[in-house]
C-alpha positions in Angstrom: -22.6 -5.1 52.8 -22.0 -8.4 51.3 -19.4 -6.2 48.3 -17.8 -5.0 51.3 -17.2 -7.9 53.7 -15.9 -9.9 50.3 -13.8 -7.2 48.8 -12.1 -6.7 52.9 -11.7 -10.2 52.8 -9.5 -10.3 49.8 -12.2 -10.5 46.8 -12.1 -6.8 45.9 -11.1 -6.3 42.4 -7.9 -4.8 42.7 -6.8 -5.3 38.8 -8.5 -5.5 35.5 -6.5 -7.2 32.4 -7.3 -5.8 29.3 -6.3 -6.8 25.5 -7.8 -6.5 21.8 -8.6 -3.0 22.1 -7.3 -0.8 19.7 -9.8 2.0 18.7 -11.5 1.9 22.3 -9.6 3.7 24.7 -9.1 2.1 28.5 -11.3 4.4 30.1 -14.7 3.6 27.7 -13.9 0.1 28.8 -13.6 0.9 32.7 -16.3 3.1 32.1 -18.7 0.1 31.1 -17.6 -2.6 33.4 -19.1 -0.2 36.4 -16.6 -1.1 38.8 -17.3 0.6 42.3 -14.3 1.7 45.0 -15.3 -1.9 47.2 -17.0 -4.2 44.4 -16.2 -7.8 45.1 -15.0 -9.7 42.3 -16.8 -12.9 43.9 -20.4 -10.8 43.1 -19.8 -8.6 40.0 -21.8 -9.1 37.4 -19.4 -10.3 34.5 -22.5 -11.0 32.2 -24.2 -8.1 32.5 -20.9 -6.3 31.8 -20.3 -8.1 29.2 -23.6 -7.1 27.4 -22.5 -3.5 28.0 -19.1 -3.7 26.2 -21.2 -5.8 23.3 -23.4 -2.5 22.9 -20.3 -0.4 22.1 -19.9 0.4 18.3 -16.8 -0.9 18.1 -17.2 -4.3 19.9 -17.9 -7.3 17.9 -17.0 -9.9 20.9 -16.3 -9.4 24.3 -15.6 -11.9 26.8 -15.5 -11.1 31.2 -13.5 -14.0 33.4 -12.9 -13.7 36.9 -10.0 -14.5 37.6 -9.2 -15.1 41.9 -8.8 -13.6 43.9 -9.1 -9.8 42.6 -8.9 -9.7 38.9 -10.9 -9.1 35.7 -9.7 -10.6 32.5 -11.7 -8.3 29.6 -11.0 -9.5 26.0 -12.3 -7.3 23.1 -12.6 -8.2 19.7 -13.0 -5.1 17.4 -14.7 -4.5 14.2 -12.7 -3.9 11.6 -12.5 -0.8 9.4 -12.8 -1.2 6.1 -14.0 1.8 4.5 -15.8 5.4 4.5 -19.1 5.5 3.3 -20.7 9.1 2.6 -24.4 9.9 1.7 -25.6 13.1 1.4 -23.6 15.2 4.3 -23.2 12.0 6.7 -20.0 9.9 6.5 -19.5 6.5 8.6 -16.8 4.1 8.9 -18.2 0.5 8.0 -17.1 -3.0 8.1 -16.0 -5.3 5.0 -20.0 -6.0 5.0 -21.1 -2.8 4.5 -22.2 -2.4 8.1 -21.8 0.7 10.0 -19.3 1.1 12.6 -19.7 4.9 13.9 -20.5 8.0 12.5 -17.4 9.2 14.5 -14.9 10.3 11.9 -11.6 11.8 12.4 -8.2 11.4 11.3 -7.1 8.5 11.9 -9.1 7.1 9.3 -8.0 9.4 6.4 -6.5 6.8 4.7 -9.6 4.8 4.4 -11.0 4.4 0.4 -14.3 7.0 0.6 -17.2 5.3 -1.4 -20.3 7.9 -1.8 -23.9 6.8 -2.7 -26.0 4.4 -1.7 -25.4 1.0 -2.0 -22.1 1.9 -2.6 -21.0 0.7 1.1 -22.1 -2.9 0.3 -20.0 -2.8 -3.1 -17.2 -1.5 -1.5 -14.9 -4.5 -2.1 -15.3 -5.1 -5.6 -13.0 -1.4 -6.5 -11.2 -2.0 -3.3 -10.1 -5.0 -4.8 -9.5 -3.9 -8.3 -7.6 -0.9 -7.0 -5.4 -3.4 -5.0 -4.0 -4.4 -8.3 -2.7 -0.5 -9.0 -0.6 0.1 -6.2 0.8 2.8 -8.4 -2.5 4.6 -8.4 -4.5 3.6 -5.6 -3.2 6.3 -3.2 -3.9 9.1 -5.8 -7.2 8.0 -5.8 -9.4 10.5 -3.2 -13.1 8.9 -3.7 -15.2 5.9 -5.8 -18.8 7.0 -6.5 -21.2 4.3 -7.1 -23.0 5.5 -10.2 -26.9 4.2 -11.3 -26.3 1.5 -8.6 -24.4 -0.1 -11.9 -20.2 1.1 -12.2 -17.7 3.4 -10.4 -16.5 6.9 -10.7 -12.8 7.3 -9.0 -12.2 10.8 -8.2 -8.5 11.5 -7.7 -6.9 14.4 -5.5 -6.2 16.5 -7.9 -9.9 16.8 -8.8 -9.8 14.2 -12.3 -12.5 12.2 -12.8 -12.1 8.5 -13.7 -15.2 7.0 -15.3 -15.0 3.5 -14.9 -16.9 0.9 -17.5 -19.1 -2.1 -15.9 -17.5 -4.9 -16.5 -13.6 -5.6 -16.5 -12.7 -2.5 -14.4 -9.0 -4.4 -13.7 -8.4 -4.2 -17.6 -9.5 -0.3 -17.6 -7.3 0.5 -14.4 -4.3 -1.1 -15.8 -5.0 0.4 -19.3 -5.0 4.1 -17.2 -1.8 3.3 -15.4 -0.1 2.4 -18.4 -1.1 5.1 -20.5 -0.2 7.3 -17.3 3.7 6.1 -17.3 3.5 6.7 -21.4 2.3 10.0 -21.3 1.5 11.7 -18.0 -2.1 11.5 -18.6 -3.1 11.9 -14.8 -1.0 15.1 -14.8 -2.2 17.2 -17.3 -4.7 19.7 -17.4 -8.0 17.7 -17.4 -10.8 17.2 -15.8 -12.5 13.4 -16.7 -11.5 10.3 -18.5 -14.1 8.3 -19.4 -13.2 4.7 -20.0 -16.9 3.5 -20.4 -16.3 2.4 -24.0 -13.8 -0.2 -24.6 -12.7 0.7 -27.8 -12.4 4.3 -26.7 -10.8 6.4 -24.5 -12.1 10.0 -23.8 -10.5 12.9 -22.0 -12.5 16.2 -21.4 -10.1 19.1 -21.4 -10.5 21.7 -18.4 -12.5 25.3 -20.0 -8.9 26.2 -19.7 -7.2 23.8 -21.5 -9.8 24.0 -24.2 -9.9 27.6 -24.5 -6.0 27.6 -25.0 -6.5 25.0 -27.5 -9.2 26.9 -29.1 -6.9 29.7 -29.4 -3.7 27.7 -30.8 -5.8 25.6 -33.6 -7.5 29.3 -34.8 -11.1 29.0 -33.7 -11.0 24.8 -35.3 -13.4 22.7 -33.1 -14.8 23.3 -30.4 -14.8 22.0 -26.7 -16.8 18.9 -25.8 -20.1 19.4 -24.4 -20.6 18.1 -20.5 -21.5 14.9 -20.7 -24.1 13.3 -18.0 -23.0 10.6 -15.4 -25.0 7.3 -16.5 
């Protein structure tokens, strides 16, 4: 009764403000402010609202001001993708820290790095980073797996594998790039580089590639053995 005398006397809430949404939609919002047909702005709880918008994945901060006679002001402050983070069959979009966002994936987050393994969402910064300084091959690059909790593994889209060493992986990306504008390493017929070594470069040859090569040298050598991920 009280909702009803204040909202015919001019408190209803007629109009709610919204900004700093971007991957909530409107009606998630509305949904969670439970606003009834007659609610009076003079008695609706704004703090208990607010804890409901807090307790949506994407919410970091929310703020709820009346504003008088008849309208809510709802700021939002959104966490902020950062990556994809896959183990096992389960993929989530976390936060620079590593924290998990959603397990809600779709689209619009394709062009988001994929990091696989455990651990590997927490680390997640240290090949974003490096691959920030290969703008040339950073889109090529599909997935990073985090390998013995220790270095990186880039996959690229075309199914190459990048074995990356410990320690100075900018040197070992720019060394890649460079030998990829000399040679068109990253388009050949291959299926690994490993750059683990840093006087040494090896590239694995698909069982195609190797068989051809087999065939071309007369039976000489012999394809590399598969080598384990450590």
């Amino acid at each position: 009764m009280s909702d009803a005398l204040l909202s015919a006397a001019g408190f209803g809430i007629e109009a709610v403000k919204l900004s700093g949404q971007r991957e909530i939609n409107e009606f998630q919002i509305l949904e969670a402010l439970e606003i009834h047909e007659g609610t009076s702005l003079a008695l609706f709880d704004a703090a208990g609202a607010r804890d409901r918008l807090s307790q949506m994945a994407w919410v970091k901060n929310a703020s709820v001001m009346k504003l008088y006679p008849s309208t809510l002001q709802i700021n939002i402050e959104e966490r902020v993708p950062y990556v994809l983070w896959q183990r096992g069959d389960l993929v989530s979009i976390v936060n620079e820290s590593g924290d998990v966002i959603t397990d809600e994936v779709d689209g619009r987050y394709a062009n988001l790095l994929l990091v696989v393994n455990h651990g590997a969402q927490r680390r997640a910064s240290e090949i974003n980073i490096a691959l920030e300084t290969v703008p040339e091959l950073r889109p090529r690059v599909r997935a990073a797996f985090l390998i013995s909790d220790r270095r990186w593994d880039l996959q690229l889209e075309n199914g190459i594998s990048i074995r990356l060493p410990e320690d100075n992986i900018d040197a070992a990306l720019a060394d890649l790039v460079k030998m990829d504008e000399e040679s068109g390493l990253l388009s050949r017929d291959i299926v690994a580089i490993d750059m683990r070594l840093a006087d040494r470069v090896t590239v694995r040859l698909s069982d195609e590639a190797a068989e051809e090569r087999k065939i071309m040298t007369g039976g000489q050598g012999r394809a590399g053995k598969k080598e384990r991920d450590t």
